[in-house]
GUBARO-209490 format. One record per residue: residue in three letters; z negated, y, x of N, C-alpha, C, O in turn. Coordinates in steps of 0.05 Angstrom, whole numbers, padded with zeros to 5 digits, always signed. Each point is the difference from the previous one (the first is absolute). Layout:
N
ALAZYXZYXZYXZYX;...
// end
This chain:
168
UNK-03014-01144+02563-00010-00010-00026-00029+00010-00003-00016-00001+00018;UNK+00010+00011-00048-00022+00008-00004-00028-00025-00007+00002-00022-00011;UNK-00018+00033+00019-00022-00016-00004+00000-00009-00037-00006+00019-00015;UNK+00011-00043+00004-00004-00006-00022-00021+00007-00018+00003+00009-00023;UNK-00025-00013+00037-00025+00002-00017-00012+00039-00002-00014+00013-00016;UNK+00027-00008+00038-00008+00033+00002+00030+00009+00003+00011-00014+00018;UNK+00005+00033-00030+00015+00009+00010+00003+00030+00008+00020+00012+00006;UNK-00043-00007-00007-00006+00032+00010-00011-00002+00024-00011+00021+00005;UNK+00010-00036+00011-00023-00010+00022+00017+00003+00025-00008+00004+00023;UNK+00038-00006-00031+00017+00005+00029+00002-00020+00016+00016+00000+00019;UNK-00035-00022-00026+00005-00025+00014+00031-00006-00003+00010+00008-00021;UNK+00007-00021+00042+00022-00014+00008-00004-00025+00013-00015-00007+00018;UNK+00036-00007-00036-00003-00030+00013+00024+00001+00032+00024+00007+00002;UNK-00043-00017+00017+00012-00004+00026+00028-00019-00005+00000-00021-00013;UNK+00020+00032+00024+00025-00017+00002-00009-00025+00018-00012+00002+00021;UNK+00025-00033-00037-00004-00021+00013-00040-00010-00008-00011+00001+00021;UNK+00010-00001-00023-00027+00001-00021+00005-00019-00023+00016+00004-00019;UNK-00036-00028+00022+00014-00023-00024-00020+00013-00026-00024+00007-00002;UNK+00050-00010-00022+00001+00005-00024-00005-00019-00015+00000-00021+00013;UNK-00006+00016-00050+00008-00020-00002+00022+00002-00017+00012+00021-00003;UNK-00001-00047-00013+00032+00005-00014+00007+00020-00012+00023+00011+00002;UNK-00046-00002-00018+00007+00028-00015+00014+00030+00009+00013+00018-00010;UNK-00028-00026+00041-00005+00024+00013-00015+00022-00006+00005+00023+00006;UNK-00023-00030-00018-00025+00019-00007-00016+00001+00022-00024+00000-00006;UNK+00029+00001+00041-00009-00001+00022-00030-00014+00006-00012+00004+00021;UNK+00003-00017-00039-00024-00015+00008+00002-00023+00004+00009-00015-00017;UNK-00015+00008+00039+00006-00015+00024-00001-00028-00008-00021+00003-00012;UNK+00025-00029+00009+00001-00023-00005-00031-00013+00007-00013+00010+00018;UNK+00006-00030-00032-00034-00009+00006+00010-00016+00034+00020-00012+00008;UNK-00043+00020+00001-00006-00011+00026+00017+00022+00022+00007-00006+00023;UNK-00002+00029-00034+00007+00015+00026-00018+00012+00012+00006+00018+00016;UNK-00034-00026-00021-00021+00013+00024-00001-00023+00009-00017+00015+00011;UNK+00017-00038-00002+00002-00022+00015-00017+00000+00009+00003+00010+00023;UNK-00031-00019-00030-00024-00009+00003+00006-00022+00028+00022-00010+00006;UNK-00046+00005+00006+00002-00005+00026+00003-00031-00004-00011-00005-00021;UNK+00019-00018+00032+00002-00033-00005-00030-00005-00009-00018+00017-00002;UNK+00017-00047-00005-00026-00016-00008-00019+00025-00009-00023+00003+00007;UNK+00032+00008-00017-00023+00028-00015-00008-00005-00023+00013+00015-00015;UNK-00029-00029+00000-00001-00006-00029-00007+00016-00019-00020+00014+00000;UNK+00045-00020-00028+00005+00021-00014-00022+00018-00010-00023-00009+00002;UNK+00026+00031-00011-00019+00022-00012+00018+00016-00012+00024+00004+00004;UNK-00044+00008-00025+00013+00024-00016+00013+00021+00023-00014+00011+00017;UNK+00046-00008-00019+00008+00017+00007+00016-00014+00033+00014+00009+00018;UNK-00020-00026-00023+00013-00016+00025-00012+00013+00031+00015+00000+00020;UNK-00045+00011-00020-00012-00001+00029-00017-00015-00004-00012-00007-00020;UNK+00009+00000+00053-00032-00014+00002-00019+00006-00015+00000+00023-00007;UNK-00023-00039-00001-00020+00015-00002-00018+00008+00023-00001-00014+00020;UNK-00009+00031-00021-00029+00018+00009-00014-00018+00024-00007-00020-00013;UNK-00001+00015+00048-00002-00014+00009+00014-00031+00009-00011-00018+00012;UNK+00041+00019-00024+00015-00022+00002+00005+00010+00037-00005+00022+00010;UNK+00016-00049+00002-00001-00004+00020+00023-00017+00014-00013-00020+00008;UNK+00031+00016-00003+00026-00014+00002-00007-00021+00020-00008+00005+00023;UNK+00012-00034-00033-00008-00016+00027+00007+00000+00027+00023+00008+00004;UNK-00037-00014+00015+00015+00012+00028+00017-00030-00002-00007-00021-00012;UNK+00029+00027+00027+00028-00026+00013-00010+00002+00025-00003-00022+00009;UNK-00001+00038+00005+00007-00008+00028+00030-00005+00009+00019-00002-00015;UNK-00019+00001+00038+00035-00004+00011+00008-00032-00001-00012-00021+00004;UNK+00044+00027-00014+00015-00021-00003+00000-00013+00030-00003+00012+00021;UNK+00008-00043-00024+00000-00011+00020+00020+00009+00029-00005-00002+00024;UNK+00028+00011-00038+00027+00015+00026-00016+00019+00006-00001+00004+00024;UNK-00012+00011-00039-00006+00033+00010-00022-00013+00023+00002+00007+00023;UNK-00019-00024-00028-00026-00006+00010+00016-00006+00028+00001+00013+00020;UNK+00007-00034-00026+00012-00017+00039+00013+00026+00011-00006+00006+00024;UNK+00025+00011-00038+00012+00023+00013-00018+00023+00015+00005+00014+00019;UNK-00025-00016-00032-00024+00022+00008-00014-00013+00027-00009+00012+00019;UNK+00010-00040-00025-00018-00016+00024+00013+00009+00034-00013+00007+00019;UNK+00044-00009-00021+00008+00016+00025-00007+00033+00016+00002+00013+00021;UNK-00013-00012-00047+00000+00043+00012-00025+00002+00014-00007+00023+00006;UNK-00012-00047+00003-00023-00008+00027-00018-00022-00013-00007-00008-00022;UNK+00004+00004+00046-00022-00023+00003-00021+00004-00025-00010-00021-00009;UNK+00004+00041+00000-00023+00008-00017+00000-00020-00028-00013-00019-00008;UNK+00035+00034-00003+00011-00009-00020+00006-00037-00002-00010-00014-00017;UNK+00023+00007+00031-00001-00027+00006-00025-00015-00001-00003-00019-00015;UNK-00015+00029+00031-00031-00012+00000-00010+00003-00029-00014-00016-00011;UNK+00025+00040-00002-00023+00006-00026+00018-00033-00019-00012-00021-00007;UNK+00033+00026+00005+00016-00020-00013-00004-00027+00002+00008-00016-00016;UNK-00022+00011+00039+00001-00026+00008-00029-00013-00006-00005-00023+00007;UNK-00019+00044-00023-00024+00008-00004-00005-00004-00030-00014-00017-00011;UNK+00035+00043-00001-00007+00006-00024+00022-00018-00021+00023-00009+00000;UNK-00047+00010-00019+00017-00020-00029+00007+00017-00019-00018+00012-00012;UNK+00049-00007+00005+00009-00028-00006+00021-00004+00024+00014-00021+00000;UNK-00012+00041+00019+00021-00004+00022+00000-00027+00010+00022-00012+00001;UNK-00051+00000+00007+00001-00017+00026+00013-00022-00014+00010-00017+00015;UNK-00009+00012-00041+00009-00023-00019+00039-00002-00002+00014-00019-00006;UNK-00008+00044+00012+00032+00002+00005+00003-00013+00020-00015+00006+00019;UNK+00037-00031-00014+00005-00009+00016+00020+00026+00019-00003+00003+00024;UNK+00022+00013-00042+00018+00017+00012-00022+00020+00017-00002+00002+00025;UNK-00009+00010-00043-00020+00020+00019-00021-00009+00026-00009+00016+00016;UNK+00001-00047-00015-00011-00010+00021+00026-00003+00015+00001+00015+00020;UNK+00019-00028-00023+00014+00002+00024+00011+00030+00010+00002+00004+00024;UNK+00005+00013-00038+00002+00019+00011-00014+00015+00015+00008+00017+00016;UNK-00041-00027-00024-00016+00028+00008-00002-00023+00040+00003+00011+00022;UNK-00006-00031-00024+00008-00016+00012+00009-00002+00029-00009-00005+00023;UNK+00039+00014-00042+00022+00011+00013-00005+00018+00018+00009-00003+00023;UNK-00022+00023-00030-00007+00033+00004-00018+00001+00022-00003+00020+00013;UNK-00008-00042-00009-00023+00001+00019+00010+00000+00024+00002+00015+00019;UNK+00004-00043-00030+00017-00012+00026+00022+00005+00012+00009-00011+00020;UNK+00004+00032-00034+00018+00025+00012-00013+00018+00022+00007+00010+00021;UNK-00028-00011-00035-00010+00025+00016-00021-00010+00023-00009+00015+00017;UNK+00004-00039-00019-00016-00021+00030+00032+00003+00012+00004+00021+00012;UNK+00011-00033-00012+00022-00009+00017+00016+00029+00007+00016-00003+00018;UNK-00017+00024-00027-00002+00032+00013-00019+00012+00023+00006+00011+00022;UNK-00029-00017-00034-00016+00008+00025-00001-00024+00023-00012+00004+00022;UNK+00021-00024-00027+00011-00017+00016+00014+00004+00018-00009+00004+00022;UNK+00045-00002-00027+00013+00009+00018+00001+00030+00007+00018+00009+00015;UNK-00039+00006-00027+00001+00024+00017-00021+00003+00032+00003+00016+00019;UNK-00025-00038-00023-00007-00012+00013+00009-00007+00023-00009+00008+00022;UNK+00033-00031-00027+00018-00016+00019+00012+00019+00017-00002+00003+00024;UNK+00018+00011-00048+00018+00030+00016-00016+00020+00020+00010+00011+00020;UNK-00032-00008-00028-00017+00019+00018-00008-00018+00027-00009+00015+00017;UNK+00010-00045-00006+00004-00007+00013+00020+00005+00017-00001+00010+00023;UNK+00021-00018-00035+00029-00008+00011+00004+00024+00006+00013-00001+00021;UNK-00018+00030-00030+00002+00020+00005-00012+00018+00016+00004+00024+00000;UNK-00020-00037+00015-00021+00020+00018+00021-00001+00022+00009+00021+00008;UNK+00004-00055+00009+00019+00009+00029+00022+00012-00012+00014+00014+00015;UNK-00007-00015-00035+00028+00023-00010-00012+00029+00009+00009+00016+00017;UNK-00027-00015-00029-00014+00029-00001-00014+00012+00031-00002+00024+00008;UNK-00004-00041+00001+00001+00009+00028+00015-00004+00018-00009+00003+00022;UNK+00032-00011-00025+00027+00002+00017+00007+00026-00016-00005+00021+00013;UNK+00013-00017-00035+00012+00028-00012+00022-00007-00013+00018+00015+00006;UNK-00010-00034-00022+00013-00002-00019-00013+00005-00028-00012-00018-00013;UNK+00016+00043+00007-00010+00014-00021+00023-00002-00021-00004+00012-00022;UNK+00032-00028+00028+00018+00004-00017-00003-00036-00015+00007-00007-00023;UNK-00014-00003+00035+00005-00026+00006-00018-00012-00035+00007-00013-00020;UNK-00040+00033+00034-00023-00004-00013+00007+00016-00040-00009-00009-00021;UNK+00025+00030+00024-00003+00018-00021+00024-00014-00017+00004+00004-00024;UNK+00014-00024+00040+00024-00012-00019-00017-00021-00017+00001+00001-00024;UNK-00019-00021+00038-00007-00014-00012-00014-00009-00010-00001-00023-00009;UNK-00019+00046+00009-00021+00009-00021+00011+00014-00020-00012+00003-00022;UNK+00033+00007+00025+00011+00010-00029+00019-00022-00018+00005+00004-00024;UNK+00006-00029+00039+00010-00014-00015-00035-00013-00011-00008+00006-00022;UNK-00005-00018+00034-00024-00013-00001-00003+00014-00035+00002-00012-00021;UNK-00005+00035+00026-00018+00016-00026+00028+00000-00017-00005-00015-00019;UNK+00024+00023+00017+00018-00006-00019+00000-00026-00014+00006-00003-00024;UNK-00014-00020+00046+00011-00015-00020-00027-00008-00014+00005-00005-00024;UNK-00032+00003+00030-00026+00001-00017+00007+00011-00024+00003-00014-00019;UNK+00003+00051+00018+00003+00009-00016+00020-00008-00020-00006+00003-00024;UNK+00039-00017+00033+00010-00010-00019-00009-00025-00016+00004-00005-00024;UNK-00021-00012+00044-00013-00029-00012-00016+00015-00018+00006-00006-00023;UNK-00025+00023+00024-00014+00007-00023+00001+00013-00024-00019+00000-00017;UNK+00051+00020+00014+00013+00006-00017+00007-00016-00015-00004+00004-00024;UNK+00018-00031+00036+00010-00021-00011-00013-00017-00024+00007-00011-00020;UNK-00041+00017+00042-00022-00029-00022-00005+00020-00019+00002-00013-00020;UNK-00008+00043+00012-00006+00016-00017+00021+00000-00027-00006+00000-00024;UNK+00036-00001+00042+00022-00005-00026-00013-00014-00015-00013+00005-00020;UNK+00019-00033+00035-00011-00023-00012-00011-00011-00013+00006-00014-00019;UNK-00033+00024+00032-00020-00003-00017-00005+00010-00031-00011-00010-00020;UNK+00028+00042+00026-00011+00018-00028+00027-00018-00024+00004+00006-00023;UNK+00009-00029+00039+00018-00013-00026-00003-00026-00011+00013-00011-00017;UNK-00041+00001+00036-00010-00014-00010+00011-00029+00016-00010-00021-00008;UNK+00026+00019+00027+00013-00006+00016-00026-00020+00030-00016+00014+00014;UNK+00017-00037-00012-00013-00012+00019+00017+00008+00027+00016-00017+00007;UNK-00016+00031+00003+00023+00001+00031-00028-00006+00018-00022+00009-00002;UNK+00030-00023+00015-00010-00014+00033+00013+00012+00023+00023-00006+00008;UNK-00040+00026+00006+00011+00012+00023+00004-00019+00017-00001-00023-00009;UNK+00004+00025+00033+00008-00022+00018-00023+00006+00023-00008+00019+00013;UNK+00004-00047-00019-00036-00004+00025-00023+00001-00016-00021-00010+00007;UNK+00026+00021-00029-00030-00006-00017+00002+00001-00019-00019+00009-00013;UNK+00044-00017-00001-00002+00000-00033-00010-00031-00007-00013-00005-00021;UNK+00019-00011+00037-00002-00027+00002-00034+00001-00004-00014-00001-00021;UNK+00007+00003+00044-00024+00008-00005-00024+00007-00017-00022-00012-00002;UNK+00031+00039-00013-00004+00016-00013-00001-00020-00029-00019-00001-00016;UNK+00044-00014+00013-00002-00013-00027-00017-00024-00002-00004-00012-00021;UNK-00007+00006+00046-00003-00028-00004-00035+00013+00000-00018-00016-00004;UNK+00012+00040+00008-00029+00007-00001+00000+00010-00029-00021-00002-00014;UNK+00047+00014+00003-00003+00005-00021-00007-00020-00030-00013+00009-00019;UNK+00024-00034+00020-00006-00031-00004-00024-00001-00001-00011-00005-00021;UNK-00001+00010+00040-00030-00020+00008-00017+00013-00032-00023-00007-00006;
// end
């Protein structure tokens, strides 16, 4: 289809390309889709120095982020408007105290594991440090689902915990 307004110009309207009823290929109002909360102006852009308010992260994304380390958790448990989410304090919470009760029993295990390790059961040590870390890693897959659905899940051993600090 030739360009309406020029038809010597060789312009072609792209197939799939909204028209309007006529089909005189000029596109229906609002198909540049100006960005949300943008207030109106000639021609439907911002004006000149407009600035889009910051959001910040939704409360799921926030507690979901609080698992990927300790960092994040701390900042959350700090910064406003996070620390005011009850969901994102217990999660970030959660996150901590995942990760105290990790370096915990790796702790324990490195005990329990030194007369393994000097007798020479190297099979003994490598089975169950790999269940050990499997199942951490599945507990913390789990609270990440979770969390990013907005979902209160209580791991076991410190969700209890975790919620009742999250409360305070």
């Amino acid at each position: 289809m030739q360009d309406p307004t020029n038809p010597e110009s060789g312009w072609q309207q792209v197939p799939g390309t909204p028209q309007d009823a006529s089909g005189s290929g000029v596109p229906p109002s609002g198909a540049g889709y100006p960005p949300p909360n943008v207030p109106p102006t000639q021609g439907g852009y911002p004006p000149p120095g407009y600035a889009a308010p910051a959001t910040g992260l939704t409360p799921n994304a926030a507690a979901a982020i609080a698992y990927l380390t300790c960092i994040p958790a701390i900042i959350f448990l700090l910064v406003e408007p996070y620390k005011r989410s009850p969901l994102v304090r217990f999660h970030s919470i959660q996150s901590i105290a995942l990760s105290v009760l990790w370096v915990l029993v790796w702790i324990v295990l490195g005990v329990l594991f030194t007369p393994l390790f000097l007798v020479g059961t190297w099979g003994t040590i490598s089975l169950i440090s790999q269940i050990v870390k499997l199942a951490f890693f599945i507990a913390w897959l789990i609270a990440i689902i979770q969390a990013s659905q907005g979902k209160w899940f209580k791991l076991p051993l410190i969700g209890d915990f975790s919620l009742k600090q999250a409360q305070k």
